[in-house]
mmCIF file of the N, C-alpha and C atoms, coordinates in Angstrom:
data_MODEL
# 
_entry.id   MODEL 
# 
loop_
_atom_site.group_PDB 
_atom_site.id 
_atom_site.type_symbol 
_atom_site.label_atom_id 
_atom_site.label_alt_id 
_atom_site.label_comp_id 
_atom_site.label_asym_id 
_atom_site.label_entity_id 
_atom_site.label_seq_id 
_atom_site.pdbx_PDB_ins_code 
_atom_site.Cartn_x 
_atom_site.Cartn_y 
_atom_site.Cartn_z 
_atom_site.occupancy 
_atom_site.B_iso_or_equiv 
_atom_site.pdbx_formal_charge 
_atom_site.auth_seq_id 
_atom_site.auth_comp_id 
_atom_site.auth_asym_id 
_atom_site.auth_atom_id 
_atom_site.pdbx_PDB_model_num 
ATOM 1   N N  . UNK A 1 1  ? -160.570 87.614 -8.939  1.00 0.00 ? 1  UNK A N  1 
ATOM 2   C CA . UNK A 1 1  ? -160.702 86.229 -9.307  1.00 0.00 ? 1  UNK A CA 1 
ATOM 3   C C  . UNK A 1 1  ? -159.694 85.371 -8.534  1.00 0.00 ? 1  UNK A C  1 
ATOM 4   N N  . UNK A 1 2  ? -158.477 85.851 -8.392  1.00 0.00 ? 2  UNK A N  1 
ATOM 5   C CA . UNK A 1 2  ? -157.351 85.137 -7.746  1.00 0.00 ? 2  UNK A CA 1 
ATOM 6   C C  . UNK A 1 2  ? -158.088 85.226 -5.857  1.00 0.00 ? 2  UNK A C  1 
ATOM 7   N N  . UNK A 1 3  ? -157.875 85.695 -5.545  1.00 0.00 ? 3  UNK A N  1 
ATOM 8   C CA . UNK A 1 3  ? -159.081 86.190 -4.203  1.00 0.00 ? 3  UNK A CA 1 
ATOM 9   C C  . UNK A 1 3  ? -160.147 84.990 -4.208  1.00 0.00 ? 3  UNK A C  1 
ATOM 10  N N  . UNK A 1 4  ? -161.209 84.363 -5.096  1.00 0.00 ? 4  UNK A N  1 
ATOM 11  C CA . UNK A 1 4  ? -161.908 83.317 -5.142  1.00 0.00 ? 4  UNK A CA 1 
ATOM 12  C C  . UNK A 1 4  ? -161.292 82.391 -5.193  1.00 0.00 ? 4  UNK A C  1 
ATOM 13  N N  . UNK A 1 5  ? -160.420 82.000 -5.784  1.00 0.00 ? 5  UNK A N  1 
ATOM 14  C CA . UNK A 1 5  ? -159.989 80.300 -6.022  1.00 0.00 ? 5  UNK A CA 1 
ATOM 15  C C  . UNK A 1 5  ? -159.048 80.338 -5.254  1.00 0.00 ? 5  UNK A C  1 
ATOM 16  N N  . UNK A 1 6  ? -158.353 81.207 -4.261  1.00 0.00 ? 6  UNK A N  1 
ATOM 17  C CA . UNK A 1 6  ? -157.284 81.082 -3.151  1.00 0.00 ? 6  UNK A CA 1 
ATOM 18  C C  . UNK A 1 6  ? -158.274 80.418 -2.323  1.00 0.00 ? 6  UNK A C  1 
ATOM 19  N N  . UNK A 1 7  ? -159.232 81.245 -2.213  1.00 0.00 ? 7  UNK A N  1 
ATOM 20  C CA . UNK A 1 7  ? -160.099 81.132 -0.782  1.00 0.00 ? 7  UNK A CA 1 
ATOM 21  C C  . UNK A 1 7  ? -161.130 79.567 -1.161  1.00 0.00 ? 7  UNK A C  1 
ATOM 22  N N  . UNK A 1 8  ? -161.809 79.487 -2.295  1.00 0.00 ? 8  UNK A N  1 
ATOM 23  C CA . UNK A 1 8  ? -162.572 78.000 -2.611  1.00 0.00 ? 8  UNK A CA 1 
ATOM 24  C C  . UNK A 1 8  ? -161.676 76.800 -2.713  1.00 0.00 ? 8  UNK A C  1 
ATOM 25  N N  . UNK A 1 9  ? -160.322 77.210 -2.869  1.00 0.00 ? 9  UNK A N  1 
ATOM 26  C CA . UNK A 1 9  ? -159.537 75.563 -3.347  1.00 0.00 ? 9  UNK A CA 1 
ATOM 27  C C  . UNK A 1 9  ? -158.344 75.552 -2.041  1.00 0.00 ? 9  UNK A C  1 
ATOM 28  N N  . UNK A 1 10 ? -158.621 76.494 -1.045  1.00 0.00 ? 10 UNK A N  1 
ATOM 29  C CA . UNK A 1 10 ? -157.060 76.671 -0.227  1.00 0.00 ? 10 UNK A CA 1 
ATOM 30  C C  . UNK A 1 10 ? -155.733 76.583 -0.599  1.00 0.00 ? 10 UNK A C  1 
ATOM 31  N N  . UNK A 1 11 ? -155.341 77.291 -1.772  1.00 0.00 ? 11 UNK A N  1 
ATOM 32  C CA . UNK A 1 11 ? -154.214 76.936 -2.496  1.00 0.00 ? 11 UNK A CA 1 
ATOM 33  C C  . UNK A 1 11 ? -153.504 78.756 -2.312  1.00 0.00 ? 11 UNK A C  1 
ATOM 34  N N  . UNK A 1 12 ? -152.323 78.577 -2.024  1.00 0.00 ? 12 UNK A N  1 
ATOM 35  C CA . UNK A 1 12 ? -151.445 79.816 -1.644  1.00 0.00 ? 12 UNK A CA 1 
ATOM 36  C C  . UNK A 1 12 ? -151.646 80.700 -3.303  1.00 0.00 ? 12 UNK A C  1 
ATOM 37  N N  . UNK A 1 13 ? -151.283 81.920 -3.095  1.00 0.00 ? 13 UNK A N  1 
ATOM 38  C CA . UNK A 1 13 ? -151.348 82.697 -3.912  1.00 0.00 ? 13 UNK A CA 1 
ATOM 39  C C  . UNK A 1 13 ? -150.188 82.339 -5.413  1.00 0.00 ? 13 UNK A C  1 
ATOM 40  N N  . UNK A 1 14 ? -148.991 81.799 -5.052  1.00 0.00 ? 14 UNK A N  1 
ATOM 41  C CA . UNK A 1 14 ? -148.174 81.287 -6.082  1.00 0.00 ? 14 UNK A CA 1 
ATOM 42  C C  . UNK A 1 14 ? -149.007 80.700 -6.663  1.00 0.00 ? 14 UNK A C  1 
ATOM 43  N N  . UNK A 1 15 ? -149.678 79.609 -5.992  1.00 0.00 ? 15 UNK A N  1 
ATOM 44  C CA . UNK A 1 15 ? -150.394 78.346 -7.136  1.00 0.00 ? 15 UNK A CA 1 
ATOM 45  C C  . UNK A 1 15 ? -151.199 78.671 -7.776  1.00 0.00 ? 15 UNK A C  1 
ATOM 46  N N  . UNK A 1 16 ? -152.232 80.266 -7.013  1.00 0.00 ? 16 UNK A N  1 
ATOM 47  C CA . UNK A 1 16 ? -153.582 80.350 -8.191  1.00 0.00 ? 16 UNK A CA 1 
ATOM 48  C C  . UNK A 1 16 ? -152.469 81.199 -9.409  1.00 0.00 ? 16 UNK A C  1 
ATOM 49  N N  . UNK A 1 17 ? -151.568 81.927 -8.673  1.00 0.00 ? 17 UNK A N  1 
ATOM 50  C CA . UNK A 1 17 ? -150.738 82.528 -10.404 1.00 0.00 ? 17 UNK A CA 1 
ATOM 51  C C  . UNK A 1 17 ? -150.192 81.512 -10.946 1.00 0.00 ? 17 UNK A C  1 
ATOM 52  N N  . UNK A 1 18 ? -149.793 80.478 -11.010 1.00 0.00 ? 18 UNK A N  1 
ATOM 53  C CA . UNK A 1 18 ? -149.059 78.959 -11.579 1.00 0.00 ? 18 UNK A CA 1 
ATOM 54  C C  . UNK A 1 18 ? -150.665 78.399 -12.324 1.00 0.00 ? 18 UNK A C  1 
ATOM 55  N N  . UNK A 1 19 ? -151.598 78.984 -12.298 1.00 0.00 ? 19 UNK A N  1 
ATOM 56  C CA . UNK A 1 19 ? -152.670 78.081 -13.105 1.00 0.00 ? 19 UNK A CA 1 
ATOM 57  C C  . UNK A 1 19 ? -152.820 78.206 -14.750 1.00 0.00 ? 19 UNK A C  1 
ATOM 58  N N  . UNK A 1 20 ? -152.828 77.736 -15.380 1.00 0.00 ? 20 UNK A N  1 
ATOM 59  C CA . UNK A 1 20 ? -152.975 77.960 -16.749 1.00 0.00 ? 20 UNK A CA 1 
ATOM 60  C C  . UNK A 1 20 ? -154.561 79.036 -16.785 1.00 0.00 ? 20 UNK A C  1 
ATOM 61  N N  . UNK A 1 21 ? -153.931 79.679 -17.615 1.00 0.00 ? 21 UNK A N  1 
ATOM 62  C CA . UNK A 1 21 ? -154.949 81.585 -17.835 1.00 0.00 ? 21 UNK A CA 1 
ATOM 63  C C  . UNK A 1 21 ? -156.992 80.330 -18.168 1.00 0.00 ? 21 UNK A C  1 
ATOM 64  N N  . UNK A 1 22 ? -156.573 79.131 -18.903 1.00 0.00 ? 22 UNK A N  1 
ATOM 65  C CA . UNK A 1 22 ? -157.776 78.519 -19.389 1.00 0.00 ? 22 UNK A CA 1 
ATOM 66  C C  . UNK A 1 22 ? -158.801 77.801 -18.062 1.00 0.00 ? 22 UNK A C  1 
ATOM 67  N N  . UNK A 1 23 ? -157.846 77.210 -17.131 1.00 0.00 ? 23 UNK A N  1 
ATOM 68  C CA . UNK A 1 23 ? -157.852 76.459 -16.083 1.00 0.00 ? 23 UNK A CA 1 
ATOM 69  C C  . UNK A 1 23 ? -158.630 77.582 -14.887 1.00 0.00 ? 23 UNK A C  1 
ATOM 70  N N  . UNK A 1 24 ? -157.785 78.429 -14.551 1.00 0.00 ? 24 UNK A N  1 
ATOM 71  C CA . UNK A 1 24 ? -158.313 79.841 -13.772 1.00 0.00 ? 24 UNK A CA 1 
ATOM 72  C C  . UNK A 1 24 ? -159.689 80.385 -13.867 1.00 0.00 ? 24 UNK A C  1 
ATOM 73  N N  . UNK A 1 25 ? -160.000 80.075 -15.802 1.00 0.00 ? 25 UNK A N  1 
ATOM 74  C CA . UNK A 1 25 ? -161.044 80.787 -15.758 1.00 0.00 ? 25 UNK A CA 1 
ATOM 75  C C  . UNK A 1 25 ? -162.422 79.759 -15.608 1.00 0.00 ? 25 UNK A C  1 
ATOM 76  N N  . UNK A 1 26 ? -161.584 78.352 -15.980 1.00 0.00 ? 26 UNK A N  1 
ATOM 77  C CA . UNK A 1 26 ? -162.799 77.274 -15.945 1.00 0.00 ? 26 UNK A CA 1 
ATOM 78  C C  . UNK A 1 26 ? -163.095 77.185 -14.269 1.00 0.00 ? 26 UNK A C  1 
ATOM 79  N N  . UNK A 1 27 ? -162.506 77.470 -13.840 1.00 0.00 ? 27 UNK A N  1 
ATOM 80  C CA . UNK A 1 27 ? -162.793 77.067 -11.982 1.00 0.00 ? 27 UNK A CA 1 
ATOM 81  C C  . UNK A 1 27 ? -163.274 78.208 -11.613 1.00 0.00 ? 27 UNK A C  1 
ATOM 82  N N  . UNK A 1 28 ? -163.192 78.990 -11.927 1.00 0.00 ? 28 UNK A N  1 
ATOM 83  C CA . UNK A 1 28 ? -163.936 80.266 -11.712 1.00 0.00 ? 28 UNK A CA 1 
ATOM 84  C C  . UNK A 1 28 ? -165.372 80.325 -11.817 1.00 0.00 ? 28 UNK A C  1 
ATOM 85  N N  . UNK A 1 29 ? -165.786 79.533 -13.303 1.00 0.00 ? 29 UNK A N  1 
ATOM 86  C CA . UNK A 1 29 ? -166.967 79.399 -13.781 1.00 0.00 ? 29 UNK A CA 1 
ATOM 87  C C  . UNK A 1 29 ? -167.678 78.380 -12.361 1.00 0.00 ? 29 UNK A C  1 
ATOM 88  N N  . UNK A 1 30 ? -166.968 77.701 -12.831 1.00 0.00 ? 30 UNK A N  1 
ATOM 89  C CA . UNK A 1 30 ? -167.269 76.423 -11.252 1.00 0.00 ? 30 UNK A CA 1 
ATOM 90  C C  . UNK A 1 30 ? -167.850 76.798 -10.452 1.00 0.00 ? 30 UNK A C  1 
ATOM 91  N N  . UNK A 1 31 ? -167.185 77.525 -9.613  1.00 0.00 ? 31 UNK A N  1 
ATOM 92  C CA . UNK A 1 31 ? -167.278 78.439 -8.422  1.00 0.00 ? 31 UNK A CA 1 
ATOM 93  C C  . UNK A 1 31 ? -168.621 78.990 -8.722  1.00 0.00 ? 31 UNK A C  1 
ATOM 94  N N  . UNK A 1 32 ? -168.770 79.945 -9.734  1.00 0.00 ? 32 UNK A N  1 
ATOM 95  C CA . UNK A 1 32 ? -170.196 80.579 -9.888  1.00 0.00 ? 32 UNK A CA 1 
ATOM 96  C C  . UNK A 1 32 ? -171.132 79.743 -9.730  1.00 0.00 ? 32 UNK A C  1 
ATOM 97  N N  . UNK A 1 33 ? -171.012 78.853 -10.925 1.00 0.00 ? 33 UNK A N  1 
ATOM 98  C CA . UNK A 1 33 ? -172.277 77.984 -11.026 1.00 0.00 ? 33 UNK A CA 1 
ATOM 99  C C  . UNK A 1 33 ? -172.477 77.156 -9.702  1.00 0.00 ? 33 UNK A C  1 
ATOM 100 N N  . UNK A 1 34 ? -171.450 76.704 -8.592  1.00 0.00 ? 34 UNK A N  1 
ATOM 101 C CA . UNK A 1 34 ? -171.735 76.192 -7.502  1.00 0.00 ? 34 UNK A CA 1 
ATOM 102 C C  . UNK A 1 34 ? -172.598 76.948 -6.679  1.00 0.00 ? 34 UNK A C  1 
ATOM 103 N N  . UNK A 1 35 ? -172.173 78.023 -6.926  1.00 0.00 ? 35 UNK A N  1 
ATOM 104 C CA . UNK A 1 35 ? -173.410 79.073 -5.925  1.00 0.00 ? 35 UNK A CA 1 
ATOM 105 C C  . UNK A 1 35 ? -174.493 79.689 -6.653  1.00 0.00 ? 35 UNK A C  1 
ATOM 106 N N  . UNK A 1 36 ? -174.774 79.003 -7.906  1.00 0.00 ? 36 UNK A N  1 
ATOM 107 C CA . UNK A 1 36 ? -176.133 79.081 -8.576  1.00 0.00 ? 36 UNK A CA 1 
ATOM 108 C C  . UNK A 1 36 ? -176.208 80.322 -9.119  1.00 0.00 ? 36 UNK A C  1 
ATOM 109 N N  . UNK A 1 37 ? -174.972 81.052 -9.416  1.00 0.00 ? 37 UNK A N  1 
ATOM 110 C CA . UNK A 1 37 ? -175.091 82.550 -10.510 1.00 0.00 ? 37 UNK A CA 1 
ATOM 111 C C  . UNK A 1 37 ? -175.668 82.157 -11.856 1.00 0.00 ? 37 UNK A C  1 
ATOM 112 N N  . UNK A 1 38 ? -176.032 83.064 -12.374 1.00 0.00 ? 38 UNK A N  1 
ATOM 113 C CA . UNK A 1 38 ? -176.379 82.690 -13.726 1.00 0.00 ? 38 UNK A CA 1 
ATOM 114 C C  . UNK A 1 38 ? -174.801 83.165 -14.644 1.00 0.00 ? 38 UNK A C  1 
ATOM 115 N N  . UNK A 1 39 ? -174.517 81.876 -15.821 1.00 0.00 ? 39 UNK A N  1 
ATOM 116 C CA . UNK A 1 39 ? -173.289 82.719 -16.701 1.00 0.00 ? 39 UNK A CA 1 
ATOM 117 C C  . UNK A 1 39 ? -173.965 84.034 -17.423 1.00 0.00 ? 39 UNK A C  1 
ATOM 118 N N  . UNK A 1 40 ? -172.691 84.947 -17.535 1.00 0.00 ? 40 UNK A N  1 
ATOM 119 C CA . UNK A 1 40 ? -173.295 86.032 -18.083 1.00 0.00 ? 40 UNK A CA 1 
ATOM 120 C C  . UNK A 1 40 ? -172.812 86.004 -19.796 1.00 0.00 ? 40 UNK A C  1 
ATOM 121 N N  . UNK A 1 41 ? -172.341 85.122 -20.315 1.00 0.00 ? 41 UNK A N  1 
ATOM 122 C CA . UNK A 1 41 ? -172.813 84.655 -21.536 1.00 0.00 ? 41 UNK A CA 1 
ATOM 123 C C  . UNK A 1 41 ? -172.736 83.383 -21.882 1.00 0.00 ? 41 UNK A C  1 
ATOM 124 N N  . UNK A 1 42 ? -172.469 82.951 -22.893 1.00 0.00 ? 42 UNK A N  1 
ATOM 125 C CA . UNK A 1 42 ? -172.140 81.602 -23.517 1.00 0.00 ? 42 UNK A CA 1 
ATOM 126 C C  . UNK A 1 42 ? -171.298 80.698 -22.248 1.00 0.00 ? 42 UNK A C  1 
ATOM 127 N N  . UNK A 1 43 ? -171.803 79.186 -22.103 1.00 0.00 ? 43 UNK A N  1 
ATOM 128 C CA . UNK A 1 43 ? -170.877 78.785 -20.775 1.00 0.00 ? 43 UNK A CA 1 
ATOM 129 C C  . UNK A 1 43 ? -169.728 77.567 -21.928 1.00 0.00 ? 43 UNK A C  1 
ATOM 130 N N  . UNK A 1 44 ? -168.883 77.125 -21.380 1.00 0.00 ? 44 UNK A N  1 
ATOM 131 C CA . UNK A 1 44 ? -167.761 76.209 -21.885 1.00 0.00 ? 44 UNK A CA 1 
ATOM 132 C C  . UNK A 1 44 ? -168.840 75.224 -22.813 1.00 0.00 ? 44 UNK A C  1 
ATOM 133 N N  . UNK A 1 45 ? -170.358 74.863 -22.533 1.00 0.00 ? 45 UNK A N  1 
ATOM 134 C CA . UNK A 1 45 ? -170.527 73.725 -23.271 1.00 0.00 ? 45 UNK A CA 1 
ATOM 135 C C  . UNK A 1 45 ? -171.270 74.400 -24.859 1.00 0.00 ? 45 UNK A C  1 
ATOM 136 N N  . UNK A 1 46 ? -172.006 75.441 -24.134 1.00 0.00 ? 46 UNK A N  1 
ATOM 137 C CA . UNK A 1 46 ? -172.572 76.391 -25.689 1.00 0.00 ? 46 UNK A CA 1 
ATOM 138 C C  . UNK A 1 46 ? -171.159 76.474 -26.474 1.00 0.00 ? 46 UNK A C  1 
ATOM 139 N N  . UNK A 1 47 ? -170.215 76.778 -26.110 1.00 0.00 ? 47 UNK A N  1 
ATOM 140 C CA . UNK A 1 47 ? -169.357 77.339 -27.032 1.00 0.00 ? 47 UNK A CA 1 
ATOM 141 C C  . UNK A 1 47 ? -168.527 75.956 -27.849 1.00 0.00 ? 47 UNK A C  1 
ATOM 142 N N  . UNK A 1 48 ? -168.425 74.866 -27.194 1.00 0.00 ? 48 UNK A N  1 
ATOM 143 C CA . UNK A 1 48 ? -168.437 73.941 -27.564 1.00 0.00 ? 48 UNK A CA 1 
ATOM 144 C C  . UNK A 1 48 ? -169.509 73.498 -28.706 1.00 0.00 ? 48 UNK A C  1 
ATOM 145 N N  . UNK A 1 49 ? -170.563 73.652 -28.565 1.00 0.00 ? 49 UNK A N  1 
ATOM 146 C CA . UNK A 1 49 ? -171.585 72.766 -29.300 1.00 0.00 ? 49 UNK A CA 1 
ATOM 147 C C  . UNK A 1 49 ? -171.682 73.931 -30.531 1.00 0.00 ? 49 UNK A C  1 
ATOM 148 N N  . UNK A 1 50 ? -171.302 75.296 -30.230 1.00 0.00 ? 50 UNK A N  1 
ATOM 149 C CA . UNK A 1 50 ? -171.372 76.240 -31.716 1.00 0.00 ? 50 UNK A CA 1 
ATOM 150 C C  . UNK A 1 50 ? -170.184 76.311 -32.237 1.00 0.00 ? 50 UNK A C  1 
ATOM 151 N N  . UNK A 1 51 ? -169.306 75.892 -31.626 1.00 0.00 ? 51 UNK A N  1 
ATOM 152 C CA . UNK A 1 51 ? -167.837 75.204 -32.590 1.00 0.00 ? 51 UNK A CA 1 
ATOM 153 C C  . UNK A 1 51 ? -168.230 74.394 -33.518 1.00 0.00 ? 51 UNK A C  1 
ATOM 154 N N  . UNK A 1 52 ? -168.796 73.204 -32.814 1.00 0.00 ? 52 UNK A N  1 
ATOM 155 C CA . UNK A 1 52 ? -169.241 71.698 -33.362 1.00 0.00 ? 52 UNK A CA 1 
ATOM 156 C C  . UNK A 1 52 ? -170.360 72.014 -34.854 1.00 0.00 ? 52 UNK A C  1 
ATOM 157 N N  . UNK A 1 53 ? -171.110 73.030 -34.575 1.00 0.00 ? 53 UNK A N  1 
ATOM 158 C CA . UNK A 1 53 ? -171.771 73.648 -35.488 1.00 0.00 ? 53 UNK A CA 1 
ATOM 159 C C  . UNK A 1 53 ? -171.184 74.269 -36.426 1.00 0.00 ? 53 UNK A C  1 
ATOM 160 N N  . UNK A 1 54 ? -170.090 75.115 -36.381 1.00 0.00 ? 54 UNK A N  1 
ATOM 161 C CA . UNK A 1 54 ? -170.030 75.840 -37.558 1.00 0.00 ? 54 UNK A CA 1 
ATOM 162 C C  . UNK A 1 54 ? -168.913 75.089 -38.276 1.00 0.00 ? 54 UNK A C  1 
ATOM 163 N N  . UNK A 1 55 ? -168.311 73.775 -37.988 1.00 0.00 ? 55 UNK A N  1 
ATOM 164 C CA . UNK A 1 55 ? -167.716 73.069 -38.403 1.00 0.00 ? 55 UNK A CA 1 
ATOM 165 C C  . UNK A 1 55 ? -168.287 72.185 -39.151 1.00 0.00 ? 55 UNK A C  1 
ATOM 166 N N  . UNK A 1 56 ? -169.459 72.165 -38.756 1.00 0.00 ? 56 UNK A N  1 
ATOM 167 C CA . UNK A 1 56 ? -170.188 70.732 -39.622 1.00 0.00 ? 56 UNK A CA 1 
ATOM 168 C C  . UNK A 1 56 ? -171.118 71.754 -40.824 1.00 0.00 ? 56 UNK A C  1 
ATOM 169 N N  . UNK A 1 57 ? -171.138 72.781 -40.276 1.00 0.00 ? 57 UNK A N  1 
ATOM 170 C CA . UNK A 1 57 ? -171.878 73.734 -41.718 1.00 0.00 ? 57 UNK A CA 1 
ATOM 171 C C  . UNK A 1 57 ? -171.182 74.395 -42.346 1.00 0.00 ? 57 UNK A C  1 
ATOM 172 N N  . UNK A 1 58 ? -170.282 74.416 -42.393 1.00 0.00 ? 58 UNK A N  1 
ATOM 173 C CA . UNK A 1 58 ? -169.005 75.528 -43.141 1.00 0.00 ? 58 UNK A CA 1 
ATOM 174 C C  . UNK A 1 58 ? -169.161 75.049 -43.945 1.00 0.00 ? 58 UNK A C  1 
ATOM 175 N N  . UNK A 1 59 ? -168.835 75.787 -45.184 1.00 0.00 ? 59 UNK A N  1 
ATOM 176 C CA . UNK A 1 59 ? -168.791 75.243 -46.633 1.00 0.00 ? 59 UNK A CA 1 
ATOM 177 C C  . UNK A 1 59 ? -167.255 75.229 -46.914 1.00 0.00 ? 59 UNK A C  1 
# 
């Protein structure tokens, strides 16, 4: 993963380890979906919108 976002963002190897663990993995996703992978599960907005869900149905 560090290997992808060195090479997609030109940023030295310190900076992709200086990324926040959340940040790393959201640009990562990026990266995929820029080259049209499919996610291999839930992407940042599903998991969002079934947060939003089980918050508004919780008893």
């Amino acid at each position: 993963m560090l290997d992808t976002l060195m090479s997609e963002y030109s940023c030295p190897l310190q900076t992709a380890l200086d990324f926040p663990l959340a940040q790393a993995f959201a640009l990562y996703a990026a990266i995929s979906a820029r080259y049209g992978n499919k996610p291999k599960g839930p992407t940042y907005v599903e998991k969002a919108q079934i947060a939003q869900l089980t918050q508004t149905f919780a008893p």
